[in-house]
C-alpha positions as CSV (number, residue, x, y, z in Angstrom):
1,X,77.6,13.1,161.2
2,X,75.0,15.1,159.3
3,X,73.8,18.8,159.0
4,X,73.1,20.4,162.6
5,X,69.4,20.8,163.3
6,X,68.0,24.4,164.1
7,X,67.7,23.4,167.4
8,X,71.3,22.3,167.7
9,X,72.1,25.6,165.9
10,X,70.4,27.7,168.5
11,X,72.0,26.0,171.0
12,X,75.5,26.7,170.2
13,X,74.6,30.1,169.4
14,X,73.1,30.8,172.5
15,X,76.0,29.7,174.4
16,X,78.6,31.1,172.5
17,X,76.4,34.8,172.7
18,X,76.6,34.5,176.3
19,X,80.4,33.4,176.9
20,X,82.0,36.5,174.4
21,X,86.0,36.6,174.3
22,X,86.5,36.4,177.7
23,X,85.0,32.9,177.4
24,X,85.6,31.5,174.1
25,X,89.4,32.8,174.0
26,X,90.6,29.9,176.9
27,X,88.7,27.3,175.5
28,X,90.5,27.7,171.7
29,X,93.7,27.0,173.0
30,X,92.7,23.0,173.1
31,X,90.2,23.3,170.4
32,X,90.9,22.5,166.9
33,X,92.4,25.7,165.3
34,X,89.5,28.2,163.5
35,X,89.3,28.0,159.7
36,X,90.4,30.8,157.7
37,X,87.2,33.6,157.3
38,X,86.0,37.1,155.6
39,X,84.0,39.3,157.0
40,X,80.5,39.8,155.4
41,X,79.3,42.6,158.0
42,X,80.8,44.0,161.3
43,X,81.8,43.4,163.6
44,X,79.5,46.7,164.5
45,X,78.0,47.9,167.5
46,X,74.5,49.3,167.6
47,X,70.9,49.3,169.0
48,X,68.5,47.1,169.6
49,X,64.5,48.4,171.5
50,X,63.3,46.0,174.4
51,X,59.9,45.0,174.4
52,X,57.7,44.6,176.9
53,X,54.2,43.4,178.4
54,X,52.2,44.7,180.6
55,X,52.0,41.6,182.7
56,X,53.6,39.1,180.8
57,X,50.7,39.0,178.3
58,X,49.4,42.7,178.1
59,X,49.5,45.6,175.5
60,X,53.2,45.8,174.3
61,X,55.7,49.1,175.3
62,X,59.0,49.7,174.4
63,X,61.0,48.9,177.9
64,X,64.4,50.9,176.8
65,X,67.2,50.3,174.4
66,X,70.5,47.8,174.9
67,X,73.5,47.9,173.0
68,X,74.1,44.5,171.0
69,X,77.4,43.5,168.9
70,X,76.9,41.9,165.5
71,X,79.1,39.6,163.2
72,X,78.9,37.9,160.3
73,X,81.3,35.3,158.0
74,X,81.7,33.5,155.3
75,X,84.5,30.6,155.8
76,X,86.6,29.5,152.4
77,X,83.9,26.3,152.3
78,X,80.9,28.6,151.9
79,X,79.5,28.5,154.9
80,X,78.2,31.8,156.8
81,X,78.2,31.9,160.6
82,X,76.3,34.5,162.5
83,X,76.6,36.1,165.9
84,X,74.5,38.5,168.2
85,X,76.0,39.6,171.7
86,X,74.9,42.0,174.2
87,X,77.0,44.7,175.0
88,X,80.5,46.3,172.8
89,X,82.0,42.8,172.6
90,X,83.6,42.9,169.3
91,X,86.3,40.5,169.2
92,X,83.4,37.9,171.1
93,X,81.2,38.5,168.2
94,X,83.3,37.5,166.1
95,X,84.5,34.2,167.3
96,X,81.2,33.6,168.0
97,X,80.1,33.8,164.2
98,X,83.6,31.6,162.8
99,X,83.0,29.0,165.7
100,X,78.7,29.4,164.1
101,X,80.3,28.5,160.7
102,X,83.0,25.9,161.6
103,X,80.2,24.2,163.9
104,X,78.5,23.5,160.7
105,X,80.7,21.1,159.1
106,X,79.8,17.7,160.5
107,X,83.9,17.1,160.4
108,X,85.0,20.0,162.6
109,X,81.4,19.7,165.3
110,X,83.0,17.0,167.6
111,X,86.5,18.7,168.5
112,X,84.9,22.1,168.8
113,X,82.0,21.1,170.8
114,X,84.1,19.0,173.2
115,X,86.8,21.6,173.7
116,X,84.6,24.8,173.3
117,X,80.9,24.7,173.3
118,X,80.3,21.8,176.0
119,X,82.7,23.6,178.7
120,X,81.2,27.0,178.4
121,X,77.6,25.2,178.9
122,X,78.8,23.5,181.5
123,X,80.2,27.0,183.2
124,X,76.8,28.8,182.5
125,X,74.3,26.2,183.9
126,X,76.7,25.8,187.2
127,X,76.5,29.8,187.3
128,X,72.4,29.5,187.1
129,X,72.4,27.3,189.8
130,X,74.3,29.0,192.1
131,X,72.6,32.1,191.6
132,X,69.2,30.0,191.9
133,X,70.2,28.7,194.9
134,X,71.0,32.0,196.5
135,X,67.9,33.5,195.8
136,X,66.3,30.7,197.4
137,X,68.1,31.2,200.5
138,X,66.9,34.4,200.8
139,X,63.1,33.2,200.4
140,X,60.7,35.0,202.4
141,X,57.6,33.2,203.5
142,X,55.0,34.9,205.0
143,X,53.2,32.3,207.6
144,X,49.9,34.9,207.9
145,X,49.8,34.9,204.3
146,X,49.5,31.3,203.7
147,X,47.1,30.5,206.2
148,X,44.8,33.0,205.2
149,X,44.1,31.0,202.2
């Protein structure tokens, strides 16, 4: 197996960002065990501005501010894994940035996608549906509307 793409990248990233400790600590139980790590920075809580546009495509505005949760390491091989979460999730952030760095080697990429990555994916696309399907059921259409066009 070769380097991961960028695209591959962001994918794991993504769904690890969105699963935090509560979902990555189940799934490690059957994963491979985590290489040993340093910290380069964090894990630290801070800041981050929303942006805006006035209707999707408008002038930009600052919307408000979210709190985010950043991690980075550097396993014994070299490489550096990264993680970004939303909210105060420290211990998610970083597990998120070892799993970034172990997801790396082509050797470890199988076991941990299979017993960590895939499953969470799984979870989160089953959780979009649902809540796609109950906004649908809630779907108003206005008759008088439509045949007024």
């Amino acid at each position: 197996m070769s380097e991961a793409t960028t695209e591959q990248r962001r994918g794991w990233m993504g769904v690890l960002a969105r699963a935090g400790a509560k979902g990555i600590l189940p799934r490690l139980e059957g994963a491979p065990p985590l290489p040993p790590h340093s910290r380069l920075r964090g894990p630290e809580i801070g800041l981050t501005m929303l942006r805006g546009r006035a209707g999707g495509d408008g002038a930009p505005f600052n919307l408000g501010e979210m709190t985010v949760t950043r991690c980075a390491v550097r396993l014994e091989d070299g490489r550096v894994g990264h993680a970004y979460l939303a909210g105060r999730d420290m211990r998610g952030a970083e597990l998120a940035a070892v799993l970034d760095a172990a997801l790396q080697d082509p050797e470890r990429r199988p076991g941990l996608m299979r017993a960590v990555v895939d499953p969470l994916a799984a979870e989160q696309a089953a959780a979009r549906e649902a809540s796609a399907r109950k906004a649908a059921a809630t779907r108003v259409r206005f008759l008088t509307m439509a045949n007024m066009r």
